[in-house]
C-alpha positions, 0 to 999 in steps of 0.5 A: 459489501464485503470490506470496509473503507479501509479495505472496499474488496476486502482484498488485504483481510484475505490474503491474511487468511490464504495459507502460505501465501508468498510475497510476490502475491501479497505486493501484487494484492497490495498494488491491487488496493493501493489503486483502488483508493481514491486518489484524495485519500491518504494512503498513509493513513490507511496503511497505518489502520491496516497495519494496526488491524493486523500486525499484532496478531500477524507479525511475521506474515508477507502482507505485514511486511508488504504494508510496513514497506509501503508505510514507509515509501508512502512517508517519503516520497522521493521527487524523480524530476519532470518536464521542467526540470530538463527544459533549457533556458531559451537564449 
């Protein structure tokens, strides 16, 4: 196995490591892990451990600002409406 719980593929570890990789590709990686976590997880939580694995030594880096995005959407989710939302009442 090359990751670990928090990171299965190893996939936020990496692209650490990829010199000068931007922010488009630290997102699309980010997406990446996002749907490959159990849908019974909390993700907050494992974005949380990923940011304290590695923000200290890579503060300035995309994928640091890619996850403290994502810790911060994840904290508020926004509900966007639904079916029900729309129906009208039946007269």
């Amino acid at each position: 196995m090359k990751g670990d719980a928090i990171d299965p593929k190893g996939l936020i570890a990496d692209a650490y490591q990829i010199e000068g990789i931007g922010a488009e590709e630290c997102r699309t990686i980010f997406l990446d892990w996002a749907l490959s976590v159990p849908v019974d997880v909390d993700t907050t939580t494992l974005i949380g451990t990923l940011m304290a694995r590695h923000e200290a030594d890579a503060p300035d880096h995309p994928m640091t600002a890619v996850l403290r995005d994502g810790l911060t959407k994840t904290a508020a989710p926004k509900r966007r409406g639904g079916f029900m939302r729309h129906r009208q009442p039946q007269s």
